[in-house]
SEDRENMI-86032 format. One record per residue (C-alpha): x, y, z. Coordinates in Angstrom, 3 decimals, decimal comma. Layout:
<sites>
<site c1="X" c2="Y" c3="Z"/>
...
</sites>
This chain:
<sites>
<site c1="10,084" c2="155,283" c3="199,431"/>
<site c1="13,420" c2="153,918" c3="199,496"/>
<site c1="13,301" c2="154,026" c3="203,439"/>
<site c1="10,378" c2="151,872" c3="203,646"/>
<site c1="11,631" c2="148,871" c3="205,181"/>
<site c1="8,609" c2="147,268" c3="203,632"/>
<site c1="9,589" c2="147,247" c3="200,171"/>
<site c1="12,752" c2="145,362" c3="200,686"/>
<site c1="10,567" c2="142,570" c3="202,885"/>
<site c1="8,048" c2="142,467" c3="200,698"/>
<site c1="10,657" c2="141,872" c3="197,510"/>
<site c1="11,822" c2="138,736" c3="199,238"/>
<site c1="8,593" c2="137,288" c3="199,661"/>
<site c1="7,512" c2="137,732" c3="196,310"/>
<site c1="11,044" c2="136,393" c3="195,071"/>
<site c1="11,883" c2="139,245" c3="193,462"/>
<site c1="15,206" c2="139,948" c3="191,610"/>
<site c1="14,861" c2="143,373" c3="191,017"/>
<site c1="13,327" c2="146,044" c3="192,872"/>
<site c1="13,183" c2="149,476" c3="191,196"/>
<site c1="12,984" c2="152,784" c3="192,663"/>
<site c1="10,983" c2="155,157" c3="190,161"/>
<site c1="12,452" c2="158,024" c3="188,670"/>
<site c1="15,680" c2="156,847" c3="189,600"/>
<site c1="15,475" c2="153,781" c3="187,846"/>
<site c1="13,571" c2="155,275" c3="184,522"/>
<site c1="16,614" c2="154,405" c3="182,354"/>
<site c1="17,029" c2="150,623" c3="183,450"/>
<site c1="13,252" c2="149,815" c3="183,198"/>
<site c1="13,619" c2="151,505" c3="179,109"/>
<site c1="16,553" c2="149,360" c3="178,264"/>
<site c1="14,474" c2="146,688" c3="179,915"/>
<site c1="11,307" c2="146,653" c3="177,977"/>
<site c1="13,496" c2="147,608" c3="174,616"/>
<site c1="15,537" c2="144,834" c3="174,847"/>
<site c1="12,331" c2="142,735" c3="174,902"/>
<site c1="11,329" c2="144,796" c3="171,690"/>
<site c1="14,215" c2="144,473" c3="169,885"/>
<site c1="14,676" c2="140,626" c3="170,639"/>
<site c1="17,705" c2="140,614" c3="172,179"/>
<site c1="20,067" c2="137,507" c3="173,376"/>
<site c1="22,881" c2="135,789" c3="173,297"/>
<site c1="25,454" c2="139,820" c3="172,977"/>
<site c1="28,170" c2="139,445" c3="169,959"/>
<site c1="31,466" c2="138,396" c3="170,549"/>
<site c1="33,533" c2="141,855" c3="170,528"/>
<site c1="36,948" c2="141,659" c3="169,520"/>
<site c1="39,418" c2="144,517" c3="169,265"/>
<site c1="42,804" c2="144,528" c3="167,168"/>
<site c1="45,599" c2="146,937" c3="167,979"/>
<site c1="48,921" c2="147,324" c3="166,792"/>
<site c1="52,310" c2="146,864" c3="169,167"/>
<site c1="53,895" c2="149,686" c3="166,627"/>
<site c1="52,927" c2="151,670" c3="163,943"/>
<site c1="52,359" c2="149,727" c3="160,609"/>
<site c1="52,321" c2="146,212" c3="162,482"/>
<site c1="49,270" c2="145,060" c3="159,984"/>
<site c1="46,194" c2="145,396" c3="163,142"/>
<site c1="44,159" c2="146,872" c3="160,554"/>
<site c1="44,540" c2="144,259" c3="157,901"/>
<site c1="44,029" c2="141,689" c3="160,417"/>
<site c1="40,599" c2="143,240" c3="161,428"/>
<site c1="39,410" c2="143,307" c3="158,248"/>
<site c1="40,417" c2="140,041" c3="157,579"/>
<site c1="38,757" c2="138,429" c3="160,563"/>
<site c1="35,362" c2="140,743" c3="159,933"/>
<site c1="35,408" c2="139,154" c3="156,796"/>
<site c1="35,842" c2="135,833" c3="157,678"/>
<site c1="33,033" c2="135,696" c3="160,371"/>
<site c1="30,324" c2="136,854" c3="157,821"/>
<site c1="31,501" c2="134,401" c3="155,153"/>
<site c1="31,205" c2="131,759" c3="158,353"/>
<site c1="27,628" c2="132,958" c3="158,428"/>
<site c1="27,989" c2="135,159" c3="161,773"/>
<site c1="26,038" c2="138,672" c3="161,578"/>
<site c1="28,891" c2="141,059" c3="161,858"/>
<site c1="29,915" c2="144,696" c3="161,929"/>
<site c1="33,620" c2="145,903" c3="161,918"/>
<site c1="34,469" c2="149,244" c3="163,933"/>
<site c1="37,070" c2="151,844" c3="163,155"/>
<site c1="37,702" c2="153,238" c3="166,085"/>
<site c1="41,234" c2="154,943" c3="164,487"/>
<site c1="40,413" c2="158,315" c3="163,220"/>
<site c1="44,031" c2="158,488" c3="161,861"/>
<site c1="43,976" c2="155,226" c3="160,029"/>
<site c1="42,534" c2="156,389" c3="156,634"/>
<site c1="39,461" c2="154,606" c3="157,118"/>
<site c1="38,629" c2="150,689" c3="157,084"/>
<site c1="35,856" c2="151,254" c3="154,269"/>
<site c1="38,792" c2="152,575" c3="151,728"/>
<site c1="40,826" c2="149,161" c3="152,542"/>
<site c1="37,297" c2="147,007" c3="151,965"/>
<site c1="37,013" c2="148,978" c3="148,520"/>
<site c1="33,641" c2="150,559" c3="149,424"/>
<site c1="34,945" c2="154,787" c3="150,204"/>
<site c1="32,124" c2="155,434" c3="147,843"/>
<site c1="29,784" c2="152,654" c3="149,622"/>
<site c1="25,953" c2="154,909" c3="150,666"/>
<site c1="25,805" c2="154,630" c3="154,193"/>
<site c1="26,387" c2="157,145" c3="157,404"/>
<site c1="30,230" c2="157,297" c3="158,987"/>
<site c1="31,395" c2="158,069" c3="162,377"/>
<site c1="30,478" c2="162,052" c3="162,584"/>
<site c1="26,804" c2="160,815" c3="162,346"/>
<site c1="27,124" c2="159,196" c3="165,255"/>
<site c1="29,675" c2="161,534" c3="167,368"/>
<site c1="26,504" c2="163,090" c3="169,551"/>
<site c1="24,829" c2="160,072" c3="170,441"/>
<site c1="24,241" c2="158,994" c3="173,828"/>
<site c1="22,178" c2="156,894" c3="175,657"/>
<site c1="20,646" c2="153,949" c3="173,551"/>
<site c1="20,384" c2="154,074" c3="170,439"/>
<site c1="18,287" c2="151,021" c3="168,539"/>
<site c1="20,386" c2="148,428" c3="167,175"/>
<site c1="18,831" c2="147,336" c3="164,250"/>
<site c1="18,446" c2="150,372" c3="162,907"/>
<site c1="22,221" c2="151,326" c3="163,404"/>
<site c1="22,873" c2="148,204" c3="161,563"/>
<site c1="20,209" c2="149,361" c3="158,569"/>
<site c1="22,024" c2="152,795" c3="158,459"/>
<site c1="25,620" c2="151,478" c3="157,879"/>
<site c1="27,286" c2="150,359" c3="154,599"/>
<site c1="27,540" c2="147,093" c3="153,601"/>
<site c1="30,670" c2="145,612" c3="152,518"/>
<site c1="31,369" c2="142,185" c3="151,577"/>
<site c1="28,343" c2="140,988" c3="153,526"/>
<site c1="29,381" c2="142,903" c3="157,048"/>
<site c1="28,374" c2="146,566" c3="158,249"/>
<site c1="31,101" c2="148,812" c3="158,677"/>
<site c1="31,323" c2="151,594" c3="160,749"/>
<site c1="34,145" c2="154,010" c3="159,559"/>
<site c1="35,231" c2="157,746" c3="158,952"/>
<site c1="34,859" c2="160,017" c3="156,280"/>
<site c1="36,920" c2="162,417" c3="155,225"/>
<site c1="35,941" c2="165,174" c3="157,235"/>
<site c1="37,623" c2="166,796" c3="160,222"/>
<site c1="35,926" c2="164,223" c3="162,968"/>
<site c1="39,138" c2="163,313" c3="165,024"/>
<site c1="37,696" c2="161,539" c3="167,774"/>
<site c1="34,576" c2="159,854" c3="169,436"/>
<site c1="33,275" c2="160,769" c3="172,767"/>
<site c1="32,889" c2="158,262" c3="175,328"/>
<site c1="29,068" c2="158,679" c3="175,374"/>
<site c1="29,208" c2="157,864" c3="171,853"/>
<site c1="30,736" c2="155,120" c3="171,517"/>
<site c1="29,185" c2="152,963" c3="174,316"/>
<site c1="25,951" c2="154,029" c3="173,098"/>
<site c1="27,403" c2="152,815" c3="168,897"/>
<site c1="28,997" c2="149,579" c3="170,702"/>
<site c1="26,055" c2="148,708" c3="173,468"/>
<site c1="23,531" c2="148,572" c3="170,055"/>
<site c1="26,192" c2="146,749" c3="168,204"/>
<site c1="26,965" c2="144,003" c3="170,481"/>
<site c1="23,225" c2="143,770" c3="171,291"/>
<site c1="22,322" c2="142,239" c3="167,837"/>
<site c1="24,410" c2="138,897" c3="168,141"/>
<site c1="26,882" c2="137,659" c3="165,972"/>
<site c1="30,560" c2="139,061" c3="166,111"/>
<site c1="32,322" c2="142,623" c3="166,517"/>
<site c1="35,573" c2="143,725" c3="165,340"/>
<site c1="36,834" c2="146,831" c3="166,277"/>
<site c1="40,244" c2="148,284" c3="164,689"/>
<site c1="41,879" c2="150,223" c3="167,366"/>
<site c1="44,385" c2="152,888" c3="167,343"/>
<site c1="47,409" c2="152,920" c3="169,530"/>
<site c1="46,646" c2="156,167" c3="171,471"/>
<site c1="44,277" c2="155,596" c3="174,816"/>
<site c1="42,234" c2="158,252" c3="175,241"/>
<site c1="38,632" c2="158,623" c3="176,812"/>
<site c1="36,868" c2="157,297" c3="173,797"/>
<site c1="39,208" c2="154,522" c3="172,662"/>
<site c1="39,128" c2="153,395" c3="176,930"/>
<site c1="34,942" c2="153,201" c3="176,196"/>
<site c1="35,923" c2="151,100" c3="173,346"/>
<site c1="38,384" c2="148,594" c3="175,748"/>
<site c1="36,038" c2="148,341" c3="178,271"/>
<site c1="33,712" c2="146,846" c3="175,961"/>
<site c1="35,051" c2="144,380" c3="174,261"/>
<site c1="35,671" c2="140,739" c3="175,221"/>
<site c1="38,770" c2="139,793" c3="173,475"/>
<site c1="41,910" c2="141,921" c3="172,580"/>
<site c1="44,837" c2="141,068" c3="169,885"/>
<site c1="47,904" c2="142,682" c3="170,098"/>
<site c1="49,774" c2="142,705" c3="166,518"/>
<site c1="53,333" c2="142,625" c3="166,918"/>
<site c1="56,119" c2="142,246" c3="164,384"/>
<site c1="58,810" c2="140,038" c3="165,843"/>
<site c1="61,244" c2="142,501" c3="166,157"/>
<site c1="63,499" c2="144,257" c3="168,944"/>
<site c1="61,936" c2="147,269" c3="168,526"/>
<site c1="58,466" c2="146,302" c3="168,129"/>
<site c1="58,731" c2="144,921" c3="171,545"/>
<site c1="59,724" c2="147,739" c3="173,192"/>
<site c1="56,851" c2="149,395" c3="171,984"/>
<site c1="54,156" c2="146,737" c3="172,226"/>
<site c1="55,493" c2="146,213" c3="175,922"/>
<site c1="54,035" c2="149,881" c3="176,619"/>
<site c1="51,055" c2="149,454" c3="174,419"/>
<site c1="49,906" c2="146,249" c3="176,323"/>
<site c1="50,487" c2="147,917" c3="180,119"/>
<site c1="47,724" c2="150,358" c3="178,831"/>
<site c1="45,809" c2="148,184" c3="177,079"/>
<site c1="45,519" c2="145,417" c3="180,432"/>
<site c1="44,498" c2="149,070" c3="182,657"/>
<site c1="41,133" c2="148,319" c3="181,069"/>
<site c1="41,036" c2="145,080" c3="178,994"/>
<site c1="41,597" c2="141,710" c3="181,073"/>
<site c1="41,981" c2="139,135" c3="178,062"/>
<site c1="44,833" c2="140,506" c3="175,921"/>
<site c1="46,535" c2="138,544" c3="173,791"/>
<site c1="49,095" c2="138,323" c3="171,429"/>
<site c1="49,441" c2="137,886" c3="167,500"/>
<site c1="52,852" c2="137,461" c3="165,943"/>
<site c1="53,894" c2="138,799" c3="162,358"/>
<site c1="56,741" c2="137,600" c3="160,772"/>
<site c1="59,850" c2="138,070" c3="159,358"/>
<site c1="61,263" c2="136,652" c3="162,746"/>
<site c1="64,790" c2="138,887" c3="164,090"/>
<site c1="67,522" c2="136,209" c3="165,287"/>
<site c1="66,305" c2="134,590" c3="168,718"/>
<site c1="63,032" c2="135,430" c3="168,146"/>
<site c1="59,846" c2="133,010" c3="167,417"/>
<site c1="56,201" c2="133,524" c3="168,216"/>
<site c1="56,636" c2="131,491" c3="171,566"/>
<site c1="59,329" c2="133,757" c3="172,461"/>
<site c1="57,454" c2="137,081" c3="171,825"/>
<site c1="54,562" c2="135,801" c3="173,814"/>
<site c1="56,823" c2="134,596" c3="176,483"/>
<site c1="58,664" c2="138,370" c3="176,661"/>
<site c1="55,379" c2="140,293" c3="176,680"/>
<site c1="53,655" c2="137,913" c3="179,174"/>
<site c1="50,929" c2="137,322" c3="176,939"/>
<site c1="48,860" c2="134,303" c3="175,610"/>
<site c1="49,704" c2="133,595" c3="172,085"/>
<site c1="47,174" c2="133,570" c3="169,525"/>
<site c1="49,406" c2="132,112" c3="166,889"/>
<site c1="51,602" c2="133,703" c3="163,698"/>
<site c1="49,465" c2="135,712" c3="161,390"/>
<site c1="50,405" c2="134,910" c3="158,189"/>
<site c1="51,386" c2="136,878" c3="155,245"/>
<site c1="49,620" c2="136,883" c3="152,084"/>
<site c1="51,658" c2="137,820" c3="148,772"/>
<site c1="48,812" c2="140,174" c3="147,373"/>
<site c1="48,675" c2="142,529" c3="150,334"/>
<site c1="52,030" c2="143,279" c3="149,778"/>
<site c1="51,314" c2="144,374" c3="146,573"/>
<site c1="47,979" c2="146,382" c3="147,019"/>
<site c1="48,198" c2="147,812" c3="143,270"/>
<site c1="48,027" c2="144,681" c3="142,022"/>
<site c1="44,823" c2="143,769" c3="144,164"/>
<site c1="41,018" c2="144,826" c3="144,733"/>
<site c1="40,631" c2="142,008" c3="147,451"/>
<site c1="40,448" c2="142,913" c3="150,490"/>
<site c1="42,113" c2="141,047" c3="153,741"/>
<site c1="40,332" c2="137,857" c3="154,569"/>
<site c1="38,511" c2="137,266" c3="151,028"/>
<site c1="40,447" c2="134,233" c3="149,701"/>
<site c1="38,847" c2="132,000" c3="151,449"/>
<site c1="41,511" c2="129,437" c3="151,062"/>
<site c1="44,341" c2="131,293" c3="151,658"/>
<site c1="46,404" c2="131,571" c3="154,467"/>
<site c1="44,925" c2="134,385" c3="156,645"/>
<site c1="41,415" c2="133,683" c3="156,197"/>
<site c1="42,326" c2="129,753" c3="157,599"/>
<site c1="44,226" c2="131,750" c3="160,790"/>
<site c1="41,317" c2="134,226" c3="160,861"/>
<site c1="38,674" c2="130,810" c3="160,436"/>
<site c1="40,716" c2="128,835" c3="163,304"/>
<site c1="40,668" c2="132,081" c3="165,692"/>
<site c1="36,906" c2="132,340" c3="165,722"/>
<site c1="36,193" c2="128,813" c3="166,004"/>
<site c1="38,516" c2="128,856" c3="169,207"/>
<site c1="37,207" c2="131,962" c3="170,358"/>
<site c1="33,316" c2="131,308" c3="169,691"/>
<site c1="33,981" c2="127,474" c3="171,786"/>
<site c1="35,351" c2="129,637" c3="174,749"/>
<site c1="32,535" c2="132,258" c3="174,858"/>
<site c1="29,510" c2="129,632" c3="174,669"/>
<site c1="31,865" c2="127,577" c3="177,450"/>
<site c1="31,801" c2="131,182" c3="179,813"/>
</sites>
């Protein structure tokens, strides 16, 4: 009886930390006794990548840091959360991959078991990936995707979730669960102006934004400089690799050279990012 004084004395003689009012509380004591089940610890490191305008390259950065954390040896499973984007698994080569795709998962709610959401996705270039098919699926309800994001985070390693540019209820679930944002934005006039308005939405939900700068740089500009207009920490220049401007010449994916220039930026981020979670 919640009004029983008694409970709440007897709780702090016993030293308890929880005390748990039944069927209220049915919900907390499952995810309890699951999480003991399923083995859970340290959560993944959830990052989210979104562009400051349309075609600013927050995709191929994604991919190219989803990549680079499983070749690091981190367990990892990259998100589309952009219905409109064409899908992630088309630019990872694997459209044909076996595997289920967002509309499988558009219903669920609740918790769903992680490992087994991990089992049911395809596997790309030794990640998971969570993507869309080709269907008319145009969105994910918020019950969904804290329920796809809660079991993904739950199995360790790293997250990456490709965002779209439009807030609405679903992509806000998304923010809200993620511990790191990046911001792509070309270093132009014009791209400012836009980022500008897609970081005030972005901070309404997500505390640690921060800023990644593509080049060619417009006159005045620098990476400093955009950081410094949009009030943002800088993560650093994201560089640009030849063969991803030439995708027809190509079958690698962002992020595979493991030498090259993006995958180092992409192999410097997470080492930063990993020494700053374990730190918190």
């Amino acid at each position: 009886d919640q009004d029983d004084s008694g409970v709440w004395r007897r709780a702090v003689e016993i030293g308890a930390d929880h005390v748990l009012m039944l069927p209220d509380g049915e919900q907390w004591l499952v995810d309890r006794i699951a999480d003991v089940a399923e083995g859970v610890g340290r959560p993944a490191l959830t990052v989210g990548v979104i562009g400051g305008r349309g075609g600013a390259g927050a995709s191929t950065l994604a991919c190219a840091l989803a990549v680079t954390a499983a070749r690091e040896g981190l367990r990892t499973l990259l998100v589309d959360a952009d219905p409109l984007g064409g899908g992630l698994d088309v630019l990872l080569g694997g459209e044909a991959a076996e595997g289920l795709r967002w509309p499988s998962f558009a219903g669920s709610r609740g918790r769903l078991g992680s490992g087994a959401l991990e089992e049911s996705l395809p596997k790309l270039h030794s990640l998971r990936v969570l993507s869309w098919d080709r269907g008319d699926c145009l969105a994910v309800p918020p019950p969904a995707m804290r329920a796809v994001l809660a079991a993904a985070r739950r199995r360790g390693g790293a997250v990456v979730v490709d965002l779209p540019r439009r807030i609405d209820d679903g992509v806000a679930e998304a923010l809200a669960q993620l511990d790191v944002g990046i911001l792509v934005v070309p270093a132009e006039l014009r791209a400012l102006t836009a980022a500008r308005q897609v970081a005030s939405a972005v901070r309404m939900v997500l505390r640690d934004l921060r800023v990644a700068v593509r080049g060619p740089y417009a006159p005045g500009l620098d990476d400093r400089e955009v950081a410094r207009l949009l009030e943002l920490p800088l993560v650093g220049e994201v560089p640009v690799e030849s063969g991803l401007l030439r995708p027809h010449e190509t079958k690698a994916p962002p992020g595979t050279v493991g030498r090259g220039p993006l995958a180092r930026f992409c192999r410097e981020f997470w080492e930063r990012a990993l020494v700053e979670a374990r730190a918190a």
